[in-house]
Every structure is written in C-alpha cells, then in structure tokens.
C-alpha positions as CSV (number, residue, x, y, z in Angstrom):
1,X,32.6,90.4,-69.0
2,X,34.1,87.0,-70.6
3,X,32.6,84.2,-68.9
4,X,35.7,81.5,-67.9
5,X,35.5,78.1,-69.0
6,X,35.3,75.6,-66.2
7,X,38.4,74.5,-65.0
8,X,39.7,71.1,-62.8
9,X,41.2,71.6,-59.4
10,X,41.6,69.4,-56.3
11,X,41.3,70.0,-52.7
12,X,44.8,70.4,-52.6
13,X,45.0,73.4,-55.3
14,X,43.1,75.6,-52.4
15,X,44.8,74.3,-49.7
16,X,47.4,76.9,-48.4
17,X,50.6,75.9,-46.5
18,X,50.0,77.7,-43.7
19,X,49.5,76.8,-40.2
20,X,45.8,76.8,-39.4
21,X,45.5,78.6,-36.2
22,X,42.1,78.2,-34.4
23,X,40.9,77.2,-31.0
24,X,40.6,73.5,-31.3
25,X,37.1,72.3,-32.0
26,X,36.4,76.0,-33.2
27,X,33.6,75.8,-35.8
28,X,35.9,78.1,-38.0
29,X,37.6,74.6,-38.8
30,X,34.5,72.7,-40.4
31,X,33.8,76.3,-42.3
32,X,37.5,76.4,-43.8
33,X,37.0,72.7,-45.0
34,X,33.7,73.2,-46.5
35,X,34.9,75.9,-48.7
36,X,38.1,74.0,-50.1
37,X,35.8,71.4,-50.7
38,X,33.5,73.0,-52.4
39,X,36.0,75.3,-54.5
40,X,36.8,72.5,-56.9
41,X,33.2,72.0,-58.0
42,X,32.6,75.8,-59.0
43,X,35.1,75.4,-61.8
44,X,37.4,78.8,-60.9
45,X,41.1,78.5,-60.3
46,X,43.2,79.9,-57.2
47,X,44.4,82.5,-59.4
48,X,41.3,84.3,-59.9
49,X,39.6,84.3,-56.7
50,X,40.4,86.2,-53.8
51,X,39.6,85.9,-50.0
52,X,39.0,89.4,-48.4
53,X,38.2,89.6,-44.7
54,X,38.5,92.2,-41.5
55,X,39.1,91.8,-38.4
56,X,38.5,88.7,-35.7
57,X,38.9,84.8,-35.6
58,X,36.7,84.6,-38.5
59,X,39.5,87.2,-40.3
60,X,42.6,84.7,-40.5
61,X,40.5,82.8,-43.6
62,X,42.6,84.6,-46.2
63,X,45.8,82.6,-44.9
64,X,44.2,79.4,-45.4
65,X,43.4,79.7,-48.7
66,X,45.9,79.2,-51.8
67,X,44.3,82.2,-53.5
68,X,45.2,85.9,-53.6
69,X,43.7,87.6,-50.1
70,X,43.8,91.2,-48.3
71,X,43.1,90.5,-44.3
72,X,42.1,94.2,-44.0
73,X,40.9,96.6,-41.1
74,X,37.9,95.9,-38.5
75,X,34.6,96.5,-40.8
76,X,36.0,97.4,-43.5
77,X,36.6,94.3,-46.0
78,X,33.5,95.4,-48.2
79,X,34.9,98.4,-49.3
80,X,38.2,96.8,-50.0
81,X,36.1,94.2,-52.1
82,X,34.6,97.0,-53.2
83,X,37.5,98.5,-55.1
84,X,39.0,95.3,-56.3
85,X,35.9,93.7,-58.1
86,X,35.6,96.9,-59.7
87,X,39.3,97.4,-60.9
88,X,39.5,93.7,-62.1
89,X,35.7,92.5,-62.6
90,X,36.9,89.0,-63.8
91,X,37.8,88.4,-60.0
92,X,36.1,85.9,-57.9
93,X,35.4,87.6,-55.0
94,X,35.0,86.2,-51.3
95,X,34.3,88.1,-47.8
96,X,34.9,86.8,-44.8
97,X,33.0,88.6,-42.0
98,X,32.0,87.8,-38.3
99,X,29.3,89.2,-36.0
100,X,31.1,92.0,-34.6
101,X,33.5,92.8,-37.9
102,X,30.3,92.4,-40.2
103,X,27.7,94.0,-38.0
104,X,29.2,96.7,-35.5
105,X,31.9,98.4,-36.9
106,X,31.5,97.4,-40.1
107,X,27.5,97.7,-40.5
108,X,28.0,100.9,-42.4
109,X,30.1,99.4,-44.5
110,X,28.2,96.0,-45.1
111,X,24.8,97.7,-45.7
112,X,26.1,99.8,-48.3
113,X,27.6,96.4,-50.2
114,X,24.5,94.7,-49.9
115,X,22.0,97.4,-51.4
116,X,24.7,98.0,-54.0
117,X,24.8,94.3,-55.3
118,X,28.4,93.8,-56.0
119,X,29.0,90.5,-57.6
120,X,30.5,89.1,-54.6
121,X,29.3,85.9,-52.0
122,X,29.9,87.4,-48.0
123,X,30.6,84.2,-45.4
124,X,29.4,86.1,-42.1
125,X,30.0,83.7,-39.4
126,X,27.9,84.2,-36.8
127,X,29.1,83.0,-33.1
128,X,26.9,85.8,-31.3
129,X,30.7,87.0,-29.1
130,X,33.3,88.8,-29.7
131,X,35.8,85.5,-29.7
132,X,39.3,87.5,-30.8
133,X,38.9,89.8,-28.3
134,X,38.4,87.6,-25.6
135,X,34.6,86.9,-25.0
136,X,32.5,90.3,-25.4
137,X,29.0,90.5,-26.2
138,X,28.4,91.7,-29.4
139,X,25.4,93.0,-31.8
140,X,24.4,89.2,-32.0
141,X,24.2,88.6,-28.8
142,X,20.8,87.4,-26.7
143,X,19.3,89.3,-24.4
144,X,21.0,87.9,-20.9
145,X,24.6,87.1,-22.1
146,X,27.2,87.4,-19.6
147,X,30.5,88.6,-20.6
148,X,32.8,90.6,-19.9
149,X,31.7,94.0,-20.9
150,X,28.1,92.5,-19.8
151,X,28.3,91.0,-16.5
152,X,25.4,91.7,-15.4
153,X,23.8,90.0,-18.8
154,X,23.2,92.1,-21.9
155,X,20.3,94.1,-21.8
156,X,20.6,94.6,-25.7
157,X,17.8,93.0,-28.6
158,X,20.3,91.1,-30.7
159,X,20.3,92.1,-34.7
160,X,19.1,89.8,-36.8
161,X,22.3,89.2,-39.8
162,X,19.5,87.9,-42.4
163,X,16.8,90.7,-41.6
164,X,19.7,93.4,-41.6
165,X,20.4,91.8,-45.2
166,X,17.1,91.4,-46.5
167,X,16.7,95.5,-45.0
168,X,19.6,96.3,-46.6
169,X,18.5,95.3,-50.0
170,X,20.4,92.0,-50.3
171,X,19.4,89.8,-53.6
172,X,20.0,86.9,-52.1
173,X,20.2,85.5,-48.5
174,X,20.6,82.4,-46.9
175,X,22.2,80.5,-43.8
176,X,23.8,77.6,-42.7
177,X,25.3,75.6,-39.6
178,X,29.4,75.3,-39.5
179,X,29.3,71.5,-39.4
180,X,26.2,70.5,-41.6
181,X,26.8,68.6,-44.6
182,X,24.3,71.1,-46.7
183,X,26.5,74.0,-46.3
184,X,28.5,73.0,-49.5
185,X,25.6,72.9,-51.5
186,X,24.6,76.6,-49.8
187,X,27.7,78.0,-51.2
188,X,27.7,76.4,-54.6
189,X,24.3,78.8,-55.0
190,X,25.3,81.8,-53.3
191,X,28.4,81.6,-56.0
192,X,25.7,80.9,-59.1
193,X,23.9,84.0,-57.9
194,X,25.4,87.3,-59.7
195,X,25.2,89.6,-57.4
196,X,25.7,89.8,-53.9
197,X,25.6,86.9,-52.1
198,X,24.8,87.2,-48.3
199,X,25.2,83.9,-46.6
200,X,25.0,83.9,-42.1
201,X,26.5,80.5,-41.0
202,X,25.8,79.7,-37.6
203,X,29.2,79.3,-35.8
204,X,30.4,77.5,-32.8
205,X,32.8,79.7,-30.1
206,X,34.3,76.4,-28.3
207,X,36.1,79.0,-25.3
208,X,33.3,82.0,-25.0
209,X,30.2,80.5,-26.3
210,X,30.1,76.9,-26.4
211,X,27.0,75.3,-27.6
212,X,25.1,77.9,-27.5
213,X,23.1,76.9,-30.9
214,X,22.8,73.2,-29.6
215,X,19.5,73.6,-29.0
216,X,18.7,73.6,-33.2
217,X,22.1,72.3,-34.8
218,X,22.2,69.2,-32.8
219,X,21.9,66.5,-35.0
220,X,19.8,64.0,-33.2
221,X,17.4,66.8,-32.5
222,X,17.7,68.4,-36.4
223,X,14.7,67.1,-37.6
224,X,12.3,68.9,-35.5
225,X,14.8,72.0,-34.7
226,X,15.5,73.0,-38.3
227,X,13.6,73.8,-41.7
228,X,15.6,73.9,-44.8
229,X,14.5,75.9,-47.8
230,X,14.2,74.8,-51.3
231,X,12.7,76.3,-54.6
232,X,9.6,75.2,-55.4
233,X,9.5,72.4,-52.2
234,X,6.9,72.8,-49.2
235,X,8.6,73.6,-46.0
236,X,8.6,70.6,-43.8
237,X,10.1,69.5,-41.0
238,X,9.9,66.4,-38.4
239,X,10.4,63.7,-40.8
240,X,7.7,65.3,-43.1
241,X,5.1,65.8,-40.0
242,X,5.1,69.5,-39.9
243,X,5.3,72.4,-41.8
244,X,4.8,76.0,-42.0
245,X,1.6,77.7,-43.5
246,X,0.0,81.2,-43.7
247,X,-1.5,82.3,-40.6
248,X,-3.8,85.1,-42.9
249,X,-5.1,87.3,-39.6
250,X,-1.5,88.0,-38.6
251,X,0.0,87.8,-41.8
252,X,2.7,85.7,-40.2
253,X,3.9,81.5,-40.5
254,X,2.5,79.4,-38.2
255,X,3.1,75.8,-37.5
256,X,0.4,73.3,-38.8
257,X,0.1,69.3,-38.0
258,X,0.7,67.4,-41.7
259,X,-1.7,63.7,-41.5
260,X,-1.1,61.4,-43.8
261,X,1.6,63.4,-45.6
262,X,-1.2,65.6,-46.8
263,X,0.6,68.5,-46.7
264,X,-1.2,70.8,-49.4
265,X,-4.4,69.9,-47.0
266,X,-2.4,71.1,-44.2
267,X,-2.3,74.4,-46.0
268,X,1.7,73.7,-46.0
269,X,3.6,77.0,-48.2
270,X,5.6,76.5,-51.0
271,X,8.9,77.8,-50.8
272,X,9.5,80.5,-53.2
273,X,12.7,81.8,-53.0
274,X,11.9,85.0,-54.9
275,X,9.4,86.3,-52.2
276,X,11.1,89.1,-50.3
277,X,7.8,88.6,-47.6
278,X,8.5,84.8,-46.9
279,X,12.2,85.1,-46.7
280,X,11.5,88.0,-43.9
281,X,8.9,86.1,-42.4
282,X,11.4,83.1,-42.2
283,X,14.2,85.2,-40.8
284,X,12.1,86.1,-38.0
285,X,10.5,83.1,-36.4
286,X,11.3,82.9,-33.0
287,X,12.8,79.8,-32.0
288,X,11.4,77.4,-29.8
289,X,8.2,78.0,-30.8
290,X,9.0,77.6,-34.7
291,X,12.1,75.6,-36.2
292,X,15.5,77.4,-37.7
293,X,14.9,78.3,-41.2
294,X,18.2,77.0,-43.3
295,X,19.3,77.2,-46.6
296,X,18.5,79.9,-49.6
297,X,15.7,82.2,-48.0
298,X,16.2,84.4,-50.9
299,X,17.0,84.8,-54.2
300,X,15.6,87.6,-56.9
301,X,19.2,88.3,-59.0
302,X,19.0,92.2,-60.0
303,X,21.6,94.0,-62.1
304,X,25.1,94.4,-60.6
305,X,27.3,97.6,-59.2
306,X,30.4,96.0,-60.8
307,X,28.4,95.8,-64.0
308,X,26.7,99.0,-64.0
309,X,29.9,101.2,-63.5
310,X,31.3,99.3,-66.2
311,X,28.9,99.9,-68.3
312,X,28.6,103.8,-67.5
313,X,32.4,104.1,-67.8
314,X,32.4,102.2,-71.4
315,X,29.9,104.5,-72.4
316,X,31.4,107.8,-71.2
317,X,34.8,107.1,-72.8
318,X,33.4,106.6,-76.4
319,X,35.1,108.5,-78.8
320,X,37.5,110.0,-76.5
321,X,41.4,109.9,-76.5
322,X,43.1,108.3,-72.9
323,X,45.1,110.9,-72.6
324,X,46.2,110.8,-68.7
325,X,48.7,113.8,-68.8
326,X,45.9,116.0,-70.4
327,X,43.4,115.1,-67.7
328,X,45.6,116.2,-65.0
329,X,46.7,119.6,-66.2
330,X,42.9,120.1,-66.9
331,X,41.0,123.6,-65.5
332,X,43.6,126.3,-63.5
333,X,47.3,124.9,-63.7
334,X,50.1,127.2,-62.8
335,X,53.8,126.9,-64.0
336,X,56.8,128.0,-61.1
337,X,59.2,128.4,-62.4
C-alpha cells in the first residue's frame, strides 16, 4: 500500500451539516468534538476515511462526520469494516461502538476483529446502560444497577472492554474520559498504530446514568483518581506522590508512598507499553483502592489482516489471466436450452 502524503484540513472540513442529535450535556458531544479536532492533525482527507458504527446513541457518529459512513446493524459494524478495509485498503477506517453494540450482540463480532488485527482504530464508548433503549443494564454494568430490566439491581460481574480486548488479542489498547483534554492525543496514537486500534472511552449517560464515573473523572479529584500511561515514564499519580510497583508475592500492582520524589527507591514500574502482563494488570485494578489507569495500556504492532490477504491474493494471482466469465462456468455447468 502507497502511503498518502499529509494533507491540510480544518475543523470545518470534518464538520458535517447535519443536526447533532444527543441528549444535552451527553458526553457523546465532547467525544464528536475531540475527533474533528483531532482529524486535521492526522494529515488524511474526508474523502478517504470512513465512519462505521452499529446500533445505539453512540451509532449516530457517522452523521456528524463529513466523511463517507455506513450506520449499520446492532453488533455488527466490524464486519462491515471488515469488508470495506479489505476491498479498498487505502481507506481510513473508524468504528464507532458502545457498551451494548460493542460487547453484547456484537462481542462475536468484535473479538473476531480484534485477534484479526484489521488496520482500523474502534471508539467504544463506554456509559455502562443501554441509553438508546431507554436505560437497560448492559454487559458493563456494576453489580447493583437498577434499571429497568434490573429492578431489583443487577446481579451480573460487569465485563471488562480493555481485558475482553487484551483476551481477544488486541495490539493495542487504551482508554480515555469523554471530556479530558488527553483524549486527542489518545487518538492521534491509536491512528499511528497499524493494526487494530482498541480504544474504551469512559462516557457520561446524562438521563440513565449520570455521573456515575464522578468518582475518577472529576477534575478536582483527577489527580489522586487517575493514572495515565506513557512509554518509557513511571506511573505516578497525586501530584507525583504515588505510584504503582510490583507487589512480587502476588504478582499484582500495588500502591507505594513516593518521598522526596524518589520514585525508583519507591520501587515505582516503568511503563512499558509493550508488556501484555502490565497492560492486564492495569486493566484490572479495582478502583477505590488503586487509581483509573488512562491512556495507551498497550501497544506491540503485529502484521495486519488487511495486509496479509493482500498479500496472499497478490501471490495466488501471479501468472494467471482475470478472466471472470471463465471462473464462473468452471467445474459442472449445464446448457438448457
């Protein structure tokens, strides 16, 4: 595949003239922005990127964006993406997923993206309900949620998106919050990565469940409530006066005291993005007792589906005529006359 030169474009050029149509105050909103914002910077143009999605709130996306888009059937948007990155691999291709799309009736369908390692980036935005629907619990919801298929509170252990991916054989994982400033710079690596591109962004339902990730994303609380990840950078949080080491008897993190910002004495781990066992051990620190982990968890780029059937079909069709006619009146034909 021909790589494209970089090209200019403006907020503007991804801006589509449709009516955005979300709750008001619906996280969905800070998401859409942080996207158009961040398009310009990759260097692509509208005209070769496309927006797929499936079903739910999370699903009108595709409208918003001046790009090509397919809004497709519940659960199903990967295999759509599926098809269209392989019959035009020069395609920049987007997913737009929620809890219950992504994760219920699509899980089949995501799992089988994620171990294949399209070249794709997947936006699953995580509000732990079922919003379109009116307010169900869904496979990301905690233990205790009233709805109204649950009214008694759900009785079900909520999935995890970012173990499910890193399970699934995803090359590269990360998350983010729908209103914090670093979700841009999130993006612009999930889009560097070749490959599929997993990213859970932690989404505010204003109607069915409002708040309900205040306790972390809250920004006068952010400091001791969150982690974020980078290459090669120890993980620290509150203002530098914590961080997360190696607790070697249970082969799990733990959270040390950092004196004097001393933090290799503290026994503080370097975040290395590469290492499948840290980004699994990040995904599943319980909160409360540990901060959220944010950002790129994971990233160990692999060779691509897209690429690989490329290659296979390159190969097979050397030295061979492209006859179609011929290929269909192949093996036992009969002629009525």
């Amino acid at each position: 595949m021909n790589e494209m030169s970089p090209v200019k474009t403006t907020l503007k050029d991804w801006e589509s003239d449709q009516e955005v149509r979300w709750c008001p105050g619906c996280g969905d909103y800070a998401i859409l922005k942080a996207v158009q914002r961040t398009m310009p910077d990759l260097g692509v143009t509208p005209e070769n990127t496309v927006f797929i999605s499936g079903i739910g709130c999370s699903s009108r996306f595709p409208y918003y964006m001046e790009t090509y888009g397919f809004h497709t059937i519940h659960g199903r948007a990967p295999t759509i993406a599926t098809g269209v990155k392989l019959a035009n691999p020069e395609l920049d291709v987007w997913l737009i997923t929620g809890d219950g799309d992504g994760l219920s009736i699509g899980g089949n369908h995501m799992l089988h993206l994620l171990r294949r390692n399209l070249d794709c980036q997947v936006l699953l935005f995580n509000n732990e309900i079922y919003g379109l629907t009116k307010g169900q619990y869904s496979p990301t919801s905690r233990v205790g949620t009233r709805s109204p298929s649950t009214p008694f509170g759900s009785v079900d252990r909520p999935v995890s998106p970012c173990a499910f991916a890193l399970g699934a054989g995803a090359r590269f994982v990360a998350r983010g919050i729908d209103v914090n400033k670093n979700l841009s710079a999130t993006l612009k690596e999930a889009h560097a990565h070749k490959g599929t591109s997993f990213i859970e962004i932690f989404q505010n339902c204003i109607v069915y469940n409002e708040d309900v990730f205040e306790p972390f994303a809250a920004k006068k609380t952010a400091d001791d409530t969150q982690v974020w990840t980078v290459h090669g950078e120890p993980l620290l949080f509150a203002k530098g006066e914590k961080g997360l080491a190696l607790d070697t008897d249970k082969l799990e993190l733990k959270v040390v005291d950092v004196a004097d910002g001393d933090w290799e004495a503290a026994g503080v781990v370097v975040h290395d993005q590469t290492n499948r066992g840290l980004a699994q051990m990040l995904v599943q620190m319980p909160f409360g007792d540990f901060p959220v982990a944010l950002g790129t968890l994971y990233c160990d780029p692999a060779p691509t589906f897209d690429s690989a059937v490329g290659e296979q079909n390159s190969a097979a069709s050397v030295g061979k005529d492209h006859d179609l006619q011929a290929l269909i009146g192949q093996g036992q034909t009969w002629t009525v006359e």
